[in-house]
N, CA and C of each residue as an Amber inpcrd file, in Angstrom:
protein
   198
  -0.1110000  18.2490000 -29.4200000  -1.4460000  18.0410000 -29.9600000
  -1.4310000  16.8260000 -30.8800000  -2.6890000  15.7070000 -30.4550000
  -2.4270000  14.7470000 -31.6170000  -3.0650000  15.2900000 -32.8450000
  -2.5490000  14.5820000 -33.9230000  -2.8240000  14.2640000 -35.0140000
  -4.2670000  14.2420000 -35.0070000  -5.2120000  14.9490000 -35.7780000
  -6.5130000  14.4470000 -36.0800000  -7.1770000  13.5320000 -36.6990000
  -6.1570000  13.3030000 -37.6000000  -6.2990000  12.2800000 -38.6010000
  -6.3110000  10.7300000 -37.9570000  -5.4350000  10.3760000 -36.6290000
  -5.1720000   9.6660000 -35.8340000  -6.1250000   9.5770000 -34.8730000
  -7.0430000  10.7350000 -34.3580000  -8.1300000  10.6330000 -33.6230000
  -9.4050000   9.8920000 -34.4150000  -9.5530000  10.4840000 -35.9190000
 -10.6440000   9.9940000 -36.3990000 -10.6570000   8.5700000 -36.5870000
  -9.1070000   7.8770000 -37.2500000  -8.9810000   6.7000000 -37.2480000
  -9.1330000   5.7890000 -35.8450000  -9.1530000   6.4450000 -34.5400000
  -9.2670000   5.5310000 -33.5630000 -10.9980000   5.4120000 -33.4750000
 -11.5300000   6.7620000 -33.6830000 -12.7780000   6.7070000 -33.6700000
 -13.9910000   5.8990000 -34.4530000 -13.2390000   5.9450000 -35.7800000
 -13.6380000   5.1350000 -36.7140000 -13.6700000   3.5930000 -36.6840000
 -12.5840000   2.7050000 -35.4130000 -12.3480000   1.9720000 -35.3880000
 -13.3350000   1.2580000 -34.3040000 -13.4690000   1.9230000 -33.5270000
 -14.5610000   1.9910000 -32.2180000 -15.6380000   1.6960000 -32.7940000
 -16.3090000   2.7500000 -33.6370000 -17.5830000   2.5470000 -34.1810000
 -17.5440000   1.0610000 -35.1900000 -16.4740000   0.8730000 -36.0410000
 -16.9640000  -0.2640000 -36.5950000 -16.8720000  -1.7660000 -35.4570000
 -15.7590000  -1.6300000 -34.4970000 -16.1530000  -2.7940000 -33.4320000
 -18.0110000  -2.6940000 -32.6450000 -17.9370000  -1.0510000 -32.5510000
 -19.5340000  -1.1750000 -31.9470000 -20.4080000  -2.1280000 -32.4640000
 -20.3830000  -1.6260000 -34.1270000 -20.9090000  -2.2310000 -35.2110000
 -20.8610000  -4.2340000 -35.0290000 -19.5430000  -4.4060000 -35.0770000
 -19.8260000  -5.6910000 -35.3350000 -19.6790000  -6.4570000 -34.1590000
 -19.3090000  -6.1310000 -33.0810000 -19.5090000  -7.0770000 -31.7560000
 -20.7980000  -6.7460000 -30.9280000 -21.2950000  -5.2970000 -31.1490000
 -22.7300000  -5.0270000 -30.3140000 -23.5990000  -4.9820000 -31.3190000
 -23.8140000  -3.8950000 -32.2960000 -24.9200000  -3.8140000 -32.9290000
 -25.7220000  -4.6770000 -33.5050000 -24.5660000  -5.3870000 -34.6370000
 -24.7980000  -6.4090000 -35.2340000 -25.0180000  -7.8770000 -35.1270000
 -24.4230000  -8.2830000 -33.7570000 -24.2700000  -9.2390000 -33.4340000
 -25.5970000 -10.3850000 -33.1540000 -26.5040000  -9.4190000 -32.8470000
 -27.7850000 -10.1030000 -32.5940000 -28.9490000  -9.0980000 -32.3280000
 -30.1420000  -9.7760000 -33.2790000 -31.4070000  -8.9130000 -33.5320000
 -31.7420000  -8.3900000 -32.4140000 -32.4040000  -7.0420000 -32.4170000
 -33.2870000  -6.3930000 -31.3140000 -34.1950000  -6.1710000 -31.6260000
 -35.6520000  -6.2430000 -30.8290000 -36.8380000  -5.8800000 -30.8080000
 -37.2190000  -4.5850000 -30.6140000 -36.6130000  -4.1680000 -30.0450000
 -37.1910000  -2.6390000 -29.8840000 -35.6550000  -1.7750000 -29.5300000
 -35.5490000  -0.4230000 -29.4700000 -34.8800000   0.2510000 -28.9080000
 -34.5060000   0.2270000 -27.4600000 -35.7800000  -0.1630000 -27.1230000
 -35.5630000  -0.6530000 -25.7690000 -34.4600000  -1.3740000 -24.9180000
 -34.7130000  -2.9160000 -25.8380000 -34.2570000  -3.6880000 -25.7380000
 -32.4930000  -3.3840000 -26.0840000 -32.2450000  -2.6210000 -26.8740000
 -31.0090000  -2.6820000 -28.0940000 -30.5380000  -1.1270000 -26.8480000
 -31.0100000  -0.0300000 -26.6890000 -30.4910000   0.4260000 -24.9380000
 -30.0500000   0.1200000 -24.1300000 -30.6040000  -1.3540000 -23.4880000
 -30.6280000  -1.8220000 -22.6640000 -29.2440000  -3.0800000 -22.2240000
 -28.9930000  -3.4650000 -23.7910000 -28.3600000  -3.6030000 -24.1430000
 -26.5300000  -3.1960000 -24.4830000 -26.5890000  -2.0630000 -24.4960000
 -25.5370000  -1.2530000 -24.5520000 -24.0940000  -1.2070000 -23.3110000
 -24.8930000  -0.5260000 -22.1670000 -24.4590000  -0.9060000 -20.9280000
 -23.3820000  -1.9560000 -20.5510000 -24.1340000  -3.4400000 -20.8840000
 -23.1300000  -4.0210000 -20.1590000 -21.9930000  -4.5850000 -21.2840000
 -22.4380000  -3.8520000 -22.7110000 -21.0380000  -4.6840000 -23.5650000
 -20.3450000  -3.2150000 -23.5310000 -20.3940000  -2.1890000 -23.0460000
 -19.8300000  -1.1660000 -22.7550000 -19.0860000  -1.5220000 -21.9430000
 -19.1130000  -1.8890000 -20.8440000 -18.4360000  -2.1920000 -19.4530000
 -17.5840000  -3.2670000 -19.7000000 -18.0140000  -4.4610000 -20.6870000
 -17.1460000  -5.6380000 -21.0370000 -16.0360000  -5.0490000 -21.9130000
 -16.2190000  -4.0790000 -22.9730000 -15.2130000  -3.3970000 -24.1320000
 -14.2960000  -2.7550000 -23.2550000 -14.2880000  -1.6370000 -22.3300000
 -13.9450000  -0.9670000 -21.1540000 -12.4910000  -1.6970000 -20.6560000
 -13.4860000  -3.1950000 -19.7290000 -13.0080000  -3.6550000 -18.3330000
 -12.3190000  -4.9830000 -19.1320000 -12.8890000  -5.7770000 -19.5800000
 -12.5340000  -7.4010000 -20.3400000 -11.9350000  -7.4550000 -21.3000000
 -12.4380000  -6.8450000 -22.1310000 -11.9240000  -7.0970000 -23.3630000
 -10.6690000  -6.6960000 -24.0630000  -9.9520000  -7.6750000 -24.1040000
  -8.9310000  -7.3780000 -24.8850000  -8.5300000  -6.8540000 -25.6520000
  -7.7750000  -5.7310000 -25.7990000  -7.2720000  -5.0200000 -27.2310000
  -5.8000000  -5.1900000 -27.2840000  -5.4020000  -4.9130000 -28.5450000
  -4.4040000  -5.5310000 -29.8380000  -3.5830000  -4.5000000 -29.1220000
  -3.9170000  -3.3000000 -29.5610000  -3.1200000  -1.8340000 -29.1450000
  -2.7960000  -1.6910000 -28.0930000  -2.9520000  -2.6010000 -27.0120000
  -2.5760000  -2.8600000 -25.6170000  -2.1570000  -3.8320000 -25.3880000
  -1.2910000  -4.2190000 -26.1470000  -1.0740000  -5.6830000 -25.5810000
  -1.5300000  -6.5910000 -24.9630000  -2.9130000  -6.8900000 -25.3020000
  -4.0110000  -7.8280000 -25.1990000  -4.5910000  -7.0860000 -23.5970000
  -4.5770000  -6.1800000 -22.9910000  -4.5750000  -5.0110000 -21.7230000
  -6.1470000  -5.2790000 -22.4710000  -7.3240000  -4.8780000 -21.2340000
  -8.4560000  -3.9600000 -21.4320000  -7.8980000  -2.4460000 -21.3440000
  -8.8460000  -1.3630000 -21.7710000  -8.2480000   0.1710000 -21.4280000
  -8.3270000   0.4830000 -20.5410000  -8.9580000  -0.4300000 -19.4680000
  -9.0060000   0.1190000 -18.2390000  -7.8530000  -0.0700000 -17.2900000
  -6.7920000  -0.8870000 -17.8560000  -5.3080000  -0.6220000 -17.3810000
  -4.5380000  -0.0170000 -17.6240000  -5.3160000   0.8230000 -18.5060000
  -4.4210000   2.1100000 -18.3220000  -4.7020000   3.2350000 -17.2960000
  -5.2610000   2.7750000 -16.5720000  -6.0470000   4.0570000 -15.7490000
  -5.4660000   3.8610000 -14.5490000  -4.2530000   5.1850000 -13.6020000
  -3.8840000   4.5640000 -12.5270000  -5.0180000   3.9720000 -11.2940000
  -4.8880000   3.2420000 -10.6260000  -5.9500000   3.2120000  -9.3140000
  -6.2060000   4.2900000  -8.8070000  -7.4290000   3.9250000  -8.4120000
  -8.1360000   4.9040000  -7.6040000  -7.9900000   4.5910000  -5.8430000
């Protein structure tokens, strides 16, 4: 069983990247818009984007093929 303390800190870490590469990054007009929005920097964080904790890996190499 992990550590919880280790779950919250990954969680915590997520939300502040949400924060400053999606949320913040640029004004939204509506909810709409800022929804609509979500999606594809979801799929870029996912599939593209590089993380530290992976040796510059997206997380999606960690996933065997399908």
């Amino acid at each position: 069983m992990q550590d919880d303390r280790w779950q919250n800190g990954e969680v915590e870490r997520y939300n502040r990247t949400l924060q400053t590469e999606w949320a913040y990054r640029q004004v939204f007009t509506s909810n709409i818009e800022r929804a609509a929005a979500l999606a594809p920097w979801l799929q870029h964080y996912h599939t593209q984007r590089r993380h530290n904790a992976l040796d510059g890996h997206p997380p999606i190499s960690r996933l065997p093929p399908t």
